[in-house]
C-alpha positions as CSV (number, residue, x, y, z in Angstrom):
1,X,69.3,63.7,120.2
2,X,70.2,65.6,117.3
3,X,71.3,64.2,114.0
4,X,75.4,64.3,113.5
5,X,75.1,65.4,109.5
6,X,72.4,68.0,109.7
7,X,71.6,68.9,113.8
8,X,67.7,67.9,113.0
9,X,65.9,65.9,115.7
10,X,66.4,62.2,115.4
11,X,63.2,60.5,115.7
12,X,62.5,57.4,117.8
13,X,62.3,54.0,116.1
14,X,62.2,51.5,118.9
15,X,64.4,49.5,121.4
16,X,64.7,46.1,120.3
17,X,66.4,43.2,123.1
18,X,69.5,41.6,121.4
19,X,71.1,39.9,124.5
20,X,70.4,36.8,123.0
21,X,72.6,37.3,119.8
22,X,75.2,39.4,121.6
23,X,77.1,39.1,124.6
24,X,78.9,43.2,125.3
25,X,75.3,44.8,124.5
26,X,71.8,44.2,125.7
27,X,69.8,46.6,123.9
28,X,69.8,48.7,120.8
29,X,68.1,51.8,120.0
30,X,67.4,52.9,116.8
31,X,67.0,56.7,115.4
32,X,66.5,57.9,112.2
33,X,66.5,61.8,110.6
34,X,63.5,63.0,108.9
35,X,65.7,65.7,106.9
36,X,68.6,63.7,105.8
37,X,67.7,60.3,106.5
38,X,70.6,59.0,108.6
39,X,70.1,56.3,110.5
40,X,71.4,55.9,114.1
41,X,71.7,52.4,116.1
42,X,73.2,53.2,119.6
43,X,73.8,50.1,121.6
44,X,73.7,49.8,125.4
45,X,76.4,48.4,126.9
46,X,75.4,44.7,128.9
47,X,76.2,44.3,132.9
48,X,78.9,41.9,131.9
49,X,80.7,44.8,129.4
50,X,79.9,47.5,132.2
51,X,81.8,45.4,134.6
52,X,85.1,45.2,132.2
53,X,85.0,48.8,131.6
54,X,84.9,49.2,135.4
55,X,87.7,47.1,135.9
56,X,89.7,48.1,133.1
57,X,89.3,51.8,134.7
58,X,90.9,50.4,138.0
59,X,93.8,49.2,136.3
60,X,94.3,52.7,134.6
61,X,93.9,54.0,137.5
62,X,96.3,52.1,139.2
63,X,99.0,52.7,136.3
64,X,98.4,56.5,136.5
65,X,99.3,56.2,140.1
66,X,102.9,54.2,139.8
67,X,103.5,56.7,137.1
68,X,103.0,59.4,139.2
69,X,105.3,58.4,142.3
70,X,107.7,57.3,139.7
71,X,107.5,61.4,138.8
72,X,107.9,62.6,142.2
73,X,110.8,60.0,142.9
74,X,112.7,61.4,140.1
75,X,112.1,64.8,140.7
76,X,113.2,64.4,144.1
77,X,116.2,62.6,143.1
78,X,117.3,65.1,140.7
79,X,117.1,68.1,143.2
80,X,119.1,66.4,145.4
81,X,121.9,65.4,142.9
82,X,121.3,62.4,142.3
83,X,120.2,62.2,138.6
């Protein structure tokens, strides 16, 4: 992974557990730059966030579609006069 300020390679620092102190994330990953020295945490997402975002896509999903048929019902009403 490359660092966002100067494109060197991050370097590794370790996985640490955090499950116990937080309940969206399980894990978190920490990079550092050698050039710059940014530091990076990136935090993996736990089964129970994964599972929202899932669902959560569904519903958008499901919005998107009664959007669309509204669409097409209006366009079809408009070509036949109807407004």
């Amino acid at each position: 992974m490359k660092c966002w300020h100067c494109n060197k390679e991050l370097i590794w620092g370790g996985d640490h557990d955090i499950e116990a102190e937080n309940e969206d994330y399980d894990m978190v990953t920490n990079l550092s730059c050698p050039k710059c020295h940014s530091i990076v945490d990136v935090y993996h997402p736990s089964v129970k966030l994964l599972k929202e975002y899932k669902e959560s896509d569904k519903d958008k999903e499901k919005v998107k579609k009664i959007s669309r048929d509204y669409i097409k019902k209006r366009k079809k009403r408009s070509k036949c006069g109807y407004g």
